[in-house]
PDB file of the backbone (N, CA, C, O) and the ligand in Angstrom, with CONECT records:
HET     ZN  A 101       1
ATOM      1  N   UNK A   1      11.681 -48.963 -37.648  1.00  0.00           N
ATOM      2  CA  UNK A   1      11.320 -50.018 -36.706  1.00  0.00           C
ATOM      3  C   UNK A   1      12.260 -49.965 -35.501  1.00  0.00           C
ATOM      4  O   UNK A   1      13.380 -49.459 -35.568  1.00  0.00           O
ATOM      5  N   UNK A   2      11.761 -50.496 -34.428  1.00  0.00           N
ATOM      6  CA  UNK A   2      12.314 -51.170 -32.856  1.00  0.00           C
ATOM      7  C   UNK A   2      12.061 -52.051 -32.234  1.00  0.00           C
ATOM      8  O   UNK A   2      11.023 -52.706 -32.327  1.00  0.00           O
ATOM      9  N   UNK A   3      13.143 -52.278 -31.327  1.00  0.00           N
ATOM     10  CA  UNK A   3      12.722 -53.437 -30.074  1.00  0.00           C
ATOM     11  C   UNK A   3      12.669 -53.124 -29.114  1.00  0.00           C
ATOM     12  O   UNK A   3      13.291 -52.238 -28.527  1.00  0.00           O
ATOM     13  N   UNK A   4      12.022 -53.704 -28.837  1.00  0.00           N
ATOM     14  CA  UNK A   4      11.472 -53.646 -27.181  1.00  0.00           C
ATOM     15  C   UNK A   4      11.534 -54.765 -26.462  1.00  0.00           C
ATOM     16  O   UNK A   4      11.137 -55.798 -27.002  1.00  0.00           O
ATOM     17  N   UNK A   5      12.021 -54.813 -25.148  1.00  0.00           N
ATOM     18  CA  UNK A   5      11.144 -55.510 -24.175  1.00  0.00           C
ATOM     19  C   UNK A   5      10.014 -55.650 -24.100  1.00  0.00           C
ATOM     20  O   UNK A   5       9.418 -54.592 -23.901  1.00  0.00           O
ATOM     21  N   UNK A   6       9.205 -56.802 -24.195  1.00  0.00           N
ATOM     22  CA  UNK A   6       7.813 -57.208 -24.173  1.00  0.00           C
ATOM     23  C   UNK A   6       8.231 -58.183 -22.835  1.00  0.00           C
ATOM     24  O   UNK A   6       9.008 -59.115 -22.625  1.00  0.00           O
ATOM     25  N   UNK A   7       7.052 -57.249 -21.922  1.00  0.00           N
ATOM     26  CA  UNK A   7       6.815 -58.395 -21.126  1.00  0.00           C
ATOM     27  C   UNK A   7       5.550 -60.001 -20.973  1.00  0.00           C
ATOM     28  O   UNK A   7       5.279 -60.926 -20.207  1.00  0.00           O
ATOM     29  N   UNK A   8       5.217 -59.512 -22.086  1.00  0.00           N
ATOM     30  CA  UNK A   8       4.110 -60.516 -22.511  1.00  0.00           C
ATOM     31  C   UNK A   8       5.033 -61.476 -23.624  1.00  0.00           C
ATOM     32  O   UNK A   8       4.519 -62.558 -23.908  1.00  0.00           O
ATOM     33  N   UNK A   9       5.939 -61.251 -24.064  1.00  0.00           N
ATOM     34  CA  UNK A   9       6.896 -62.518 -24.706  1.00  0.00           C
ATOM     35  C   UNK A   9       8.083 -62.458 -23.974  1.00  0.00           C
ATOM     36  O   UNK A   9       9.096 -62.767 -24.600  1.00  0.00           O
ATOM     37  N   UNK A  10       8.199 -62.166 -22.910  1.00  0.00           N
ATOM     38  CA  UNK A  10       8.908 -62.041 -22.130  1.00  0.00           C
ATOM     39  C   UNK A  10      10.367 -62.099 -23.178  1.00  0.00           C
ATOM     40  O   UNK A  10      10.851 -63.201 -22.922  1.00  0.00           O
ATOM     41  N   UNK A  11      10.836 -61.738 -23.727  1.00  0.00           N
ATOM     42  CA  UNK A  11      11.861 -61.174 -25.128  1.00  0.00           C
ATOM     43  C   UNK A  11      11.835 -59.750 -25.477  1.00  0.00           C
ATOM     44  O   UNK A  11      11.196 -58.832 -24.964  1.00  0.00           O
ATOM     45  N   UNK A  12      12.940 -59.758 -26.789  1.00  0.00           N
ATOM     46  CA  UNK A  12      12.770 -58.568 -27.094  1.00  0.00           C
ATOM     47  C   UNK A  12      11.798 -59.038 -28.298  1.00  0.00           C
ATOM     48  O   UNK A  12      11.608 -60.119 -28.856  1.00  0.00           O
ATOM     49  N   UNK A  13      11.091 -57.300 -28.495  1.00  0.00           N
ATOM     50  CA  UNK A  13      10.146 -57.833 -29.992  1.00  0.00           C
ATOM     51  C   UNK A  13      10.346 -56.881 -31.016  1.00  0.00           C
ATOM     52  O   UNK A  13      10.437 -55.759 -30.518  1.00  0.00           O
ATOM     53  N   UNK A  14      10.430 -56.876 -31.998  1.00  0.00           N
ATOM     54  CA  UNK A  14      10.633 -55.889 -32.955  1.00  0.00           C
ATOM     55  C   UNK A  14       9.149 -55.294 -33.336  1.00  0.00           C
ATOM     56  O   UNK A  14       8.120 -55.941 -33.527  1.00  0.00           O
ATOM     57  N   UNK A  15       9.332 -53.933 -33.388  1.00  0.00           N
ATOM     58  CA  UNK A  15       7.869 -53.201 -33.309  1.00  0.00           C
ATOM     59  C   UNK A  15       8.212 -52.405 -34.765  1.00  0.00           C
ATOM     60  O   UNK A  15       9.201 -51.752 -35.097  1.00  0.00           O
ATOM     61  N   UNK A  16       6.911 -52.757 -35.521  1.00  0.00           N
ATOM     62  CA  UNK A  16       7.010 -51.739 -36.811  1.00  0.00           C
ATOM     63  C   UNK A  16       6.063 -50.423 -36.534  1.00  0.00           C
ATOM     64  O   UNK A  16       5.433 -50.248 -35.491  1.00  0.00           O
ATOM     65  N   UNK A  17       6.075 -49.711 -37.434  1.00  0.00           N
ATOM     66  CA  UNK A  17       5.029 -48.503 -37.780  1.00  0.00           C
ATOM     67  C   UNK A  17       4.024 -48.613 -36.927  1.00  0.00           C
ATOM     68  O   UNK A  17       3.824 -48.049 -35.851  1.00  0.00           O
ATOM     69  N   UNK A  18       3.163 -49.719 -37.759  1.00  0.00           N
ATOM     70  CA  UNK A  18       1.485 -50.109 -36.643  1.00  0.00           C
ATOM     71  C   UNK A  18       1.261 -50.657 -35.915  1.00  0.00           C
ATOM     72  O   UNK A  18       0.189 -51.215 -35.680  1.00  0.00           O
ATOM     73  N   UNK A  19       2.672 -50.664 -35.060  1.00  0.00           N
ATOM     74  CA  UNK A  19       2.378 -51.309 -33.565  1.00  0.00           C
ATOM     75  C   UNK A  19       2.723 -49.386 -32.451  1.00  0.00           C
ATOM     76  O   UNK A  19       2.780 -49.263 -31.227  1.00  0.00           O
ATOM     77  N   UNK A  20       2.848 -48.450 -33.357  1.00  0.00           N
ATOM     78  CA  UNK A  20       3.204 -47.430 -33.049  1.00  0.00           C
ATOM     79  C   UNK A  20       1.730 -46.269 -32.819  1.00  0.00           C
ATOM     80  O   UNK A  20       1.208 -45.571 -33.689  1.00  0.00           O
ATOM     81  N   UNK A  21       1.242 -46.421 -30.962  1.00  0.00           N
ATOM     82  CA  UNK A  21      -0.242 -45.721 -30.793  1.00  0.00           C
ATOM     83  C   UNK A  21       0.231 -44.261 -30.432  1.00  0.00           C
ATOM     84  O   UNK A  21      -0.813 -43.852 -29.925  1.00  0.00           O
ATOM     85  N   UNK A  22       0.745 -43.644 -30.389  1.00  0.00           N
ATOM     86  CA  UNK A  22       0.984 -42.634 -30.532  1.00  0.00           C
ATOM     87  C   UNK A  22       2.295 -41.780 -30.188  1.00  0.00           C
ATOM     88  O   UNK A  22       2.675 -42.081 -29.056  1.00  0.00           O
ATOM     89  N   UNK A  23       3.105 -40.824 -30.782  1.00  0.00           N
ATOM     90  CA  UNK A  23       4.292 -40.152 -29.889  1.00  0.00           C
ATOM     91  C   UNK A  23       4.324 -38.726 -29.640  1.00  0.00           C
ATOM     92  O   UNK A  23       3.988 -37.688 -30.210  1.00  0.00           O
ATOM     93  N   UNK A  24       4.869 -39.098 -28.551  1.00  0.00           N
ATOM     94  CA  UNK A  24       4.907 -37.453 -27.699  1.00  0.00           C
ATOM     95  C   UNK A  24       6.216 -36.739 -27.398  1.00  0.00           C
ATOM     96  O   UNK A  24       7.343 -36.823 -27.886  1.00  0.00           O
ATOM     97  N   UNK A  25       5.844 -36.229 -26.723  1.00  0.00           N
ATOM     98  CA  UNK A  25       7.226 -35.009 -26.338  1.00  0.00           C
ATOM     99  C   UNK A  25       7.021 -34.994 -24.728  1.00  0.00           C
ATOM    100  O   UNK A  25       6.038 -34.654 -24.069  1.00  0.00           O
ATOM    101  N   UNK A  26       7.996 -35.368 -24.416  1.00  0.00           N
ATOM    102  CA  UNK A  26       8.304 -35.039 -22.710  1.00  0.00           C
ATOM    103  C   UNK A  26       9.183 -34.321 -22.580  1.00  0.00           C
ATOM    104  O   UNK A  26       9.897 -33.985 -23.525  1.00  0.00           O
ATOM    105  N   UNK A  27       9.344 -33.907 -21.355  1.00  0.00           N
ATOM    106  CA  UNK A  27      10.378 -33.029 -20.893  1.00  0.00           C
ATOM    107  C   UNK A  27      11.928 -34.388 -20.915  1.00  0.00           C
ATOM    108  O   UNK A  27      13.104 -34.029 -20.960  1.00  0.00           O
ATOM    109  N   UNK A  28      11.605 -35.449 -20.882  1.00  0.00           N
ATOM    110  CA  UNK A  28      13.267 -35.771 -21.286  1.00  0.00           C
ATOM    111  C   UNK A  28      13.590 -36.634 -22.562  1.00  0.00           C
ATOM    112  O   UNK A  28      14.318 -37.593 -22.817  1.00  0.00           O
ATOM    113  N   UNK A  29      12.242 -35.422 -23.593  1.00  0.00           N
ATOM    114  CA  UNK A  29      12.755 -35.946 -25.064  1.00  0.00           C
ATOM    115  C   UNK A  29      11.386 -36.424 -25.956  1.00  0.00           C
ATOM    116  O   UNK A  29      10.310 -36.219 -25.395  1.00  0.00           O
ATOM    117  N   UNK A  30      11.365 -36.833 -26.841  1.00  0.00           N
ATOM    118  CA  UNK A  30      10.395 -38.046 -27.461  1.00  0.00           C
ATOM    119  C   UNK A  30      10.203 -39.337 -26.835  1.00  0.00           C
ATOM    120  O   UNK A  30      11.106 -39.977 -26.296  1.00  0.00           O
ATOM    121  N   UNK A  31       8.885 -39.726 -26.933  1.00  0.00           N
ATOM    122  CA  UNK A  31       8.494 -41.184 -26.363  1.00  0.00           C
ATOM    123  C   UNK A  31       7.527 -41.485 -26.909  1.00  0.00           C
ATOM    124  O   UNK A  31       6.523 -40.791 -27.076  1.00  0.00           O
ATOM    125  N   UNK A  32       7.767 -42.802 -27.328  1.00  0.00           N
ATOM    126  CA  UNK A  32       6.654 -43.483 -28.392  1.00  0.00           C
ATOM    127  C   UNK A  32       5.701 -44.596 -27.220  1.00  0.00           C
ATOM    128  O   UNK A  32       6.113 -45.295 -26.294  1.00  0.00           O
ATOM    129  N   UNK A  33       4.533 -44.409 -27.666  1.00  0.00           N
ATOM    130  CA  UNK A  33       4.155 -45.142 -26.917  1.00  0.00           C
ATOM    131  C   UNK A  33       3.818 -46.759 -27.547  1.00  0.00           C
ATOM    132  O   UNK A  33       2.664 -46.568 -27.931  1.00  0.00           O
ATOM    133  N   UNK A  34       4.074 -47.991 -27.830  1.00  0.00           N
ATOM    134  CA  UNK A  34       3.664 -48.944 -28.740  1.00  0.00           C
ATOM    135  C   UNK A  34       2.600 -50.249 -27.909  1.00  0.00           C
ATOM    136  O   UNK A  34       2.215 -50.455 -26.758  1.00  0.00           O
ATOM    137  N   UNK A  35       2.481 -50.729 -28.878  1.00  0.00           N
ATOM    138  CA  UNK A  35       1.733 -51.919 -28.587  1.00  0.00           C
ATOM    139  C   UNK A  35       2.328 -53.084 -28.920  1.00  0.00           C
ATOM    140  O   UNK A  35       3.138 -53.007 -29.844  1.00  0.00           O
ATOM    141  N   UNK A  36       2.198 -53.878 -28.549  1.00  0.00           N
ATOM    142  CA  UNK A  36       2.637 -55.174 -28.917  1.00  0.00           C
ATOM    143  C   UNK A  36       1.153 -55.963 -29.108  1.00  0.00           C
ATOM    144  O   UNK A  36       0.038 -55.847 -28.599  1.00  0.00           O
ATOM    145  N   UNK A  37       1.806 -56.881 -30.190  1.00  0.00           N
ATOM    146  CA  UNK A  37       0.724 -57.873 -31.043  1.00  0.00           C
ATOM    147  C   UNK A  37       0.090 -58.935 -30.128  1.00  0.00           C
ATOM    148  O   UNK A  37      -0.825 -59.638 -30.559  1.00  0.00           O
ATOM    149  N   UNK A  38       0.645 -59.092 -28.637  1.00  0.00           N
ATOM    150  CA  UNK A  38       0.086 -59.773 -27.551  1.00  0.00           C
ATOM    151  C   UNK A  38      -0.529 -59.184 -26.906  1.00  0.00           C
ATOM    152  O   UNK A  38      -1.051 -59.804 -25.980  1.00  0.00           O
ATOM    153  N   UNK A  39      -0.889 -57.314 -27.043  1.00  0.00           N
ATOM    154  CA  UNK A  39      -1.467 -56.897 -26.113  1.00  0.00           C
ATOM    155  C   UNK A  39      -0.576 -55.904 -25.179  1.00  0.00           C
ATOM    156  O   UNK A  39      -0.853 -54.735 -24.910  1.00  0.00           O
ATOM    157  N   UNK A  40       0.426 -56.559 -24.799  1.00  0.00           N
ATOM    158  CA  UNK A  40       1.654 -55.881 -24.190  1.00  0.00           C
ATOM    159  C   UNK A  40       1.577 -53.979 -24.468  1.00  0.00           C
ATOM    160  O   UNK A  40       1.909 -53.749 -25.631  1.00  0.00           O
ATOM    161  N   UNK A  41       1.285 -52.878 -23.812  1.00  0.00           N
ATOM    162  CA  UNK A  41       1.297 -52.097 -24.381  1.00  0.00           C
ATOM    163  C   UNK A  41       3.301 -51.266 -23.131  1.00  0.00           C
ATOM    164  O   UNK A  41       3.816 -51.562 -22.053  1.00  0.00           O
ATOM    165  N   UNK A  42       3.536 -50.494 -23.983  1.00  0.00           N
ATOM    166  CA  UNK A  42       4.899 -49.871 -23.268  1.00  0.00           C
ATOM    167  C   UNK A  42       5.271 -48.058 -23.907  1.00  0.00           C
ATOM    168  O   UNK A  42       4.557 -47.333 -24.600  1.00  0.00           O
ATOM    169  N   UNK A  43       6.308 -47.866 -23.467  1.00  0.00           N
ATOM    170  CA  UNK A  43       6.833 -46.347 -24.022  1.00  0.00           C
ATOM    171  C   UNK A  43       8.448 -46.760 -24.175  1.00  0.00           C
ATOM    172  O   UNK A  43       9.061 -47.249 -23.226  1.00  0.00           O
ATOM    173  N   UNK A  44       9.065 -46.509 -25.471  1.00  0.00           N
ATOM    174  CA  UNK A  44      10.315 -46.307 -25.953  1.00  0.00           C
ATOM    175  C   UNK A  44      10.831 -45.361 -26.070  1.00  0.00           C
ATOM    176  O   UNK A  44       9.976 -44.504 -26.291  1.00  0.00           O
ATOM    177  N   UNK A  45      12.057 -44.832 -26.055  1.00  0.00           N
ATOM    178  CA  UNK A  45      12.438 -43.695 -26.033  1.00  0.00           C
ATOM    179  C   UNK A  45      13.722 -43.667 -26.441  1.00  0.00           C
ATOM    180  O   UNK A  45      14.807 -43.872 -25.897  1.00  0.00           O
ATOM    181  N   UNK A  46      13.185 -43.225 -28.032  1.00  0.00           N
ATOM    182  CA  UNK A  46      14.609 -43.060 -28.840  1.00  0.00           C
ATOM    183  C   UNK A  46      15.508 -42.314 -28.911  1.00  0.00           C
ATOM    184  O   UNK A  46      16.190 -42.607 -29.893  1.00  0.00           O
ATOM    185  N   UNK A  47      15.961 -41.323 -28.284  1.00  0.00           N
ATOM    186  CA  UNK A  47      17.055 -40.730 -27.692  1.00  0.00           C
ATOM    187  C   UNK A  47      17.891 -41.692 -27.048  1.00  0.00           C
ATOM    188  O   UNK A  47      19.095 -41.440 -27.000  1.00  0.00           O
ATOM    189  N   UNK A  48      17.350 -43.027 -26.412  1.00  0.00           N
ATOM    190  CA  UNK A  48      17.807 -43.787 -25.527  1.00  0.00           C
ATOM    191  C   UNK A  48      18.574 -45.031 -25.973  1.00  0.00           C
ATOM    192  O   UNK A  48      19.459 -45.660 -25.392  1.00  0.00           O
ATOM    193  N   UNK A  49      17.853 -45.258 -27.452  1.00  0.00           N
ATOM    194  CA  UNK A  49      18.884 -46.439 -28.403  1.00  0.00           C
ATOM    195  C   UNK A  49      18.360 -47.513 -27.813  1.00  0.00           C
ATOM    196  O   UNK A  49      17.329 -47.659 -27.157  1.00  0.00           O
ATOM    197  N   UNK A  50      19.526 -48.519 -28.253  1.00  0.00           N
ATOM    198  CA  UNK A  50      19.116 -49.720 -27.744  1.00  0.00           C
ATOM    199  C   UNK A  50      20.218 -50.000 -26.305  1.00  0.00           C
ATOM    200  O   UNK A  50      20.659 -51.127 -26.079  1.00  0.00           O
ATOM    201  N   UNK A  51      20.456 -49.150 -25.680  1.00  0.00           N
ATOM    202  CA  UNK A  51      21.322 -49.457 -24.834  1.00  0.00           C
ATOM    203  C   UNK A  51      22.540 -48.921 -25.037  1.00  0.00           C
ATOM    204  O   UNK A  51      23.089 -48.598 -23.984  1.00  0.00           O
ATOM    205  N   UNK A  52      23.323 -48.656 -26.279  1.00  0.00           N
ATOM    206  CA  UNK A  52      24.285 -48.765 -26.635  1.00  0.00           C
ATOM    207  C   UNK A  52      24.839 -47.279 -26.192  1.00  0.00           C
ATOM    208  O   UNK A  52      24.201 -46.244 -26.385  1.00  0.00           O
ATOM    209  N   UNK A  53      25.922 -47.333 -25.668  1.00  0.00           N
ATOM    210  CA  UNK A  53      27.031 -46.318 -25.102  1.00  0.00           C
ATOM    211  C   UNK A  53      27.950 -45.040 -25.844  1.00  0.00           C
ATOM    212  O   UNK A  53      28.599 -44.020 -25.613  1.00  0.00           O
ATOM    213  N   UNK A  54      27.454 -45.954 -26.909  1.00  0.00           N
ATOM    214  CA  UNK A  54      28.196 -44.551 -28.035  1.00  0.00           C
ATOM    215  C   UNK A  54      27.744 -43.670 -28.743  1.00  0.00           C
ATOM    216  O   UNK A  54      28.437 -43.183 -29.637  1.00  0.00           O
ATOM    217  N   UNK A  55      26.758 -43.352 -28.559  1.00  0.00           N
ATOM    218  CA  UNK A  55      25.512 -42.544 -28.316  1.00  0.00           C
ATOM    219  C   UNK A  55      25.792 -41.810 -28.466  1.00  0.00           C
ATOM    220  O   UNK A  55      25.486 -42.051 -29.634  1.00  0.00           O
ATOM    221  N   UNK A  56      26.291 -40.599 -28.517  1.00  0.00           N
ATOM    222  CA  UNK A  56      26.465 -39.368 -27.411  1.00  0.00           C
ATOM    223  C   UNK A  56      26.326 -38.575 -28.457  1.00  0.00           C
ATOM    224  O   UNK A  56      26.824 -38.790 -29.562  1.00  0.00           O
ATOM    225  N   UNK A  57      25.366 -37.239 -28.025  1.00  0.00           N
ATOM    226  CA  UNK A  57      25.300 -36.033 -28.431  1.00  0.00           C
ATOM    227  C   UNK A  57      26.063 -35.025 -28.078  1.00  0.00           C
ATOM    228  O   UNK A  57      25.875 -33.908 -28.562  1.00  0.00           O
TER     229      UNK A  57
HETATM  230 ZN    ZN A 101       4.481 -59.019 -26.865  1.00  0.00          ZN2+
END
């Protein structure tokens, strides 16, 4: 699971499995594309975390 920014709950929302419409491969990595249960649809990108700085590969 993840969160996201939803701009339709204007929050973050936690996204499981089947809010998950499909993932791809870009040139800067994996990107999921999800849905949100309001409709809200977006792209996450888990290489990217939640922000957090200590990251590093
Ligand atoms: Zn939403």
């Amino acid at each position: 699971m993840f969160d996201v920014y939803c701009s339709g709950h204007g929050s973050r929302v936690l996204m499981g499995m089947d809010s998950v419409r499909r993932l791809r491969n870009t040139a800067h990595g994996p990107e999921v594309e999800w849905r949100c249960s309001c409709g809200t649809t977006g792209t996450w990108q888990p290489h990217r975390g939640a922000g957090s700085a200590a990251k590093v590969h």
